[in-house]
Every structure is written in C-alpha cells, then in structure tokens.
N, C-alpha and C positions, 0 to 999 in steps of 0.2 A: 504494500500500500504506500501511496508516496504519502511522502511527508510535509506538512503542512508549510509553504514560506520558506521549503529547501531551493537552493541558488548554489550555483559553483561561478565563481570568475579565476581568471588567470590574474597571480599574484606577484607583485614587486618583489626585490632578488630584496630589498628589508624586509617587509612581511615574510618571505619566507622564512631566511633569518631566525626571525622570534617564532617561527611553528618550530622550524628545527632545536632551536635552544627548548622552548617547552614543553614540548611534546615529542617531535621525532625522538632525539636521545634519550626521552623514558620509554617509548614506544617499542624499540628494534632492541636486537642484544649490542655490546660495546662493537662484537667484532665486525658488524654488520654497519656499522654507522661510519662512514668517512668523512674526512676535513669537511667544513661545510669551503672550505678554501678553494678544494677540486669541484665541488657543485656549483659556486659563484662564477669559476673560470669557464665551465662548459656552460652557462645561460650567459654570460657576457660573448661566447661562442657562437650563439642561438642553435646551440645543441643540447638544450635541455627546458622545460617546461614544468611549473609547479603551478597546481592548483589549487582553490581552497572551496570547500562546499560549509554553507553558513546558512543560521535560519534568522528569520529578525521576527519578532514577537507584534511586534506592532508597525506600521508603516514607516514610520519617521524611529524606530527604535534602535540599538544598537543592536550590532550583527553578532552571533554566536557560532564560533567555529565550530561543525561538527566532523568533518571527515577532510584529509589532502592527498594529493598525491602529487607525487614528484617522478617525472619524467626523463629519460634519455633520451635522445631522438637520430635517427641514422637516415637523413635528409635524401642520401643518393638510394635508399631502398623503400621511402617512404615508411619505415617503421619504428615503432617508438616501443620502448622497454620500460615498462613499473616498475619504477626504480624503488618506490616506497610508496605503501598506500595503507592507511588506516583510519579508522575511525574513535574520536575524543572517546578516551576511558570510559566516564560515565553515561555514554550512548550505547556503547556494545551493546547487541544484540537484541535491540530495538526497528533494525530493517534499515538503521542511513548506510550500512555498507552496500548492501543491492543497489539503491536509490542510486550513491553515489555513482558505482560502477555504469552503472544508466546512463547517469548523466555525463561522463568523461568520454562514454564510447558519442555521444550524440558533439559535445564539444571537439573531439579529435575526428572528425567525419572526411576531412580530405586526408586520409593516413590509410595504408592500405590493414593497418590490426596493431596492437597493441598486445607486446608480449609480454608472459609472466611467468616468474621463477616459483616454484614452488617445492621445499624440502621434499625431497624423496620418501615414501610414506613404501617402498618397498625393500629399502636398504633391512638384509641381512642383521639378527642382532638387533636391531630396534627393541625397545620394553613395550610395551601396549601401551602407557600412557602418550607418550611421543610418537607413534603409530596413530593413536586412534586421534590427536590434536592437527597431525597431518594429514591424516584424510577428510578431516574436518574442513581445516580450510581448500581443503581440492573440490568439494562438495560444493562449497561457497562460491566457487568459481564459476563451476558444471551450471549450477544453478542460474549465475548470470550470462549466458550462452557463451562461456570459454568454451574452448574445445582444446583436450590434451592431446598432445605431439610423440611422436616415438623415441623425441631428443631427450636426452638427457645432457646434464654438466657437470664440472665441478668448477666451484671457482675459490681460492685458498683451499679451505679444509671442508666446504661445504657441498652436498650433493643435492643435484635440482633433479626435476622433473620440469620439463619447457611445456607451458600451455600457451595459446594466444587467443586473442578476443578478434572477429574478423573486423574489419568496420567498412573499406570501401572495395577490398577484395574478399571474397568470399573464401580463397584459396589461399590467405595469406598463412595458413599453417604451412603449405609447400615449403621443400627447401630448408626447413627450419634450421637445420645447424650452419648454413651460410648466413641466416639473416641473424642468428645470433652470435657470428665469430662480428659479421659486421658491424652491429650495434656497439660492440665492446669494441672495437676500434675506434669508436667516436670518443671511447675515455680513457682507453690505456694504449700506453706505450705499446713496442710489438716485444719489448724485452719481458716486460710485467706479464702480458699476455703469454710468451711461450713458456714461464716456469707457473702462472700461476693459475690458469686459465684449460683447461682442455672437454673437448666432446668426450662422453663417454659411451655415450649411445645414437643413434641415428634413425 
C-alpha cells in the first residue's frame, strides 16, 4: 500500500553527507561502509546518484527522511548498481522499503536496470540464522520484481548473489558479469579490482 505524502528527490553531495554521517554508518556493517571521500569524488564525476524518499505530514510541514539510496552509475552500459539502500530504523517493516524501491525504479527510467548485490544465502557453513536473514532480504527483492542472475561475486571477503531490477530493458539481467566487472570500473582502480574483486559464478 503506498504510503501517504511519500516523495523521493535527488539529493545534494551535503544532504547526502548528513544521511551518511546519520544513518548510513549505523545502517551497513564498518566493512561495508567506504570514505564518504571516494563517494563525493564519483558524484562530482557524475558517476554516482543518491536519493532520499521523505514524507511531510502536512503541506507546508517539515520533510521526514524515510528510506535512501545511493547509487553507482556505468554511463557507457547505461547501468546503475545499489550501492546502499535502506530504510530509517524506526520504519522497518512498515512497507517504505517496496514503496521506495517503486519509486527509484520509476525515477531511474532512462537506465536500462539497476543492479543488486545481495549476501549469498547458499554459501556452504552458513548457521540458519544468517541463512534465513538472507533469504529474507532476497524475498524482498523477488517481491519488488528483481529478478536473480546466475552471477555471483566476491568482493574483499564478501560473497554476492547478483540480482537486477529491469527498468528500460527488459533483458538487462543478460551478460551480467560484464555489466558488473563494468560498473566497478567506474570506482576502482584495475589494481584494487584484480586482487580484490572477482566473478565466481556466471
């Protein structure tokens, strides 16, 4: 069900800024979080996009952050990577993360799909509780009409599962591990990329 006086606009690299300080870095784990230094240098690039979804209580009232996302974007493939997306603490699981993801896919319309990383929920050795919190949010995804890829990654120490959202091609899962070595060339080095970065699936 939407949500009443929900709105996303595209946000200044200072509003960002203060989501990152507030929120992102309680949001993500440490190892997941990078300089907000390499984020400010790729949207001064115009290789990156952060959004903010906000509801305002009364017309003329002040706006209430509810969900953001922050974007990667690989211009020559037309595709953009979720680079961070979630919804303010005390909303979980109230329905602004569907919404939101709604409304990003209808804001990124000239983009041929919007890809996402999502912890491998089949890695080997997993406990049930981190099994069943990762299929959780793959669910959450399914649910928003992602569609999972046959790719996999790793990137440092962490193991993905590649899903993507279609938005003006329909086919934009095709190919996935070219459009995802591409995207991370829009923010690493090719040194960083060849020790830290590899497909592990296809």
């Amino acid at each position: 069900m939407d949500k009443p006086g929900l709105y996303v606009r595209e946000l200044s690299i200072r509003e960002a800024e203060e989501i990152y300080r507030e929120h992102l870095k309680k949001d993500f784990p440490p190892e997941e979080v990078k300089p907000f230094l390499i984020i400010g240098k790729m949207w001064r690039q115009k290789n990156y996009y952060i959004y903010g979804f906000y509801e305002r209580e009364a017309e003329q009232g002040a706006e209430t952050l509810c969900a953001y996302a922050f974007l990667l974007a690989d211009h020559k493939r037309r595709m953009l990577l979720l680079d961070y997306f979630a919804v303010c603490g005390h909303l979980r699981g109230a329905g602004y993360g569907s919404r939101a993801l709604a409304m990003l896919r209808e804001e990124c319309v000239d983009w041929n799909g919007i890809i996402i990383e999502v912890e491998d929920d089949e890695l080997p050795g997993l406990d049930e509780e981190t099994r069943g919190v990762r299929k959780r949010r793959i669910s959450f995804y399914q649910g928003a009409d992602c569609q999972m890829t046959t790719t996999k990654s790793r990137l440092w120490t962490v193991d993905y599962r590649i899903m993507v959202l279609p938005v003006m091609d329909s086919r934009a899962g095709e190919d996935m591990a070219g459009k995802l070595r591409s995207v991370y060339q829009c923010m690493y080095a090719d040194g960083i990329l060849k020790k830290h970065f590899a497909i592990t699936a296809e």
